[in-house]
N, C-alpha and C positions, 0 to 999 in steps of 0.2 A: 247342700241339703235339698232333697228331691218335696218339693211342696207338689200338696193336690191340689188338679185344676182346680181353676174356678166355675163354678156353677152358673149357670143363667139367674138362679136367686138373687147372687152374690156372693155366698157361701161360697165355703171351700172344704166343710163339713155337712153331714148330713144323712140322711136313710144311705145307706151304701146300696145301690142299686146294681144288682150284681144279671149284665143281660150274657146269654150265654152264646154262645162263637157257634153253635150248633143248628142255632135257627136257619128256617131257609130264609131267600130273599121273601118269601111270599110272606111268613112269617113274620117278620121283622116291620115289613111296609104293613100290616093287619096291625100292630103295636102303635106306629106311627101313626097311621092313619086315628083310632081308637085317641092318641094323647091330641092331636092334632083339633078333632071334634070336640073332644073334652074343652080344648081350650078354648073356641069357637061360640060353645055351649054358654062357659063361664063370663070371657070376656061380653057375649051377648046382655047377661042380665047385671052384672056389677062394673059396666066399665067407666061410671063416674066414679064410681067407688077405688075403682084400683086405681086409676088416673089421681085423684086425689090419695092416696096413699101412696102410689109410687113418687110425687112431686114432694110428698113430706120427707120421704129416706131421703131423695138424692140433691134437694137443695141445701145447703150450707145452714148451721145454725144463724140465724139472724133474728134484730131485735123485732119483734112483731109491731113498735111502735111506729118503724118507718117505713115509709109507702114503696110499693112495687115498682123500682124503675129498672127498664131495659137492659142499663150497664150501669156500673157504678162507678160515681166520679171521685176520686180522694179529696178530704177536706181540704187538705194543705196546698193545693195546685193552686187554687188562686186566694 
């Protein structure tokens, strides 16, 4: 079974962004350039925000009772 990539979101669904084979290169880099700022723009005024959002999705569920350590040691080792 042929799966859709994965997205830079995460997704593997999504707006189907359909770019057309027709553009020129000029075209294409005016697209790029245009998301590239956007991104530039956004990250500028919410990057604690997304910093703190992105460490929410991709950390492990854990119990918030116990404190932030580096790595984590098994109880049973010693």
């Amino acid at each position: 079974m042929n799966r859709p990539p994965l997205l830079p979101s995460g997704l593997r669904r999504g707006v189907a962004f359909l770019v057309p084979d027709t553009w020129s290169a000029e075209q294409a880099l005016a697209v790029f350039e245009l998301l590239d700022d956007l991104r530039e723009v956004i990250g500028t005024r919410y990057i604690v925000d997304l910093q703190s959002a992105l460490r929410e999705q991709r950390e492990p569920n854990r119990d918030p009772r116990q404190p932030d350590l580096p790595f984590a040691v098994p109880d049973d080792d010693f």
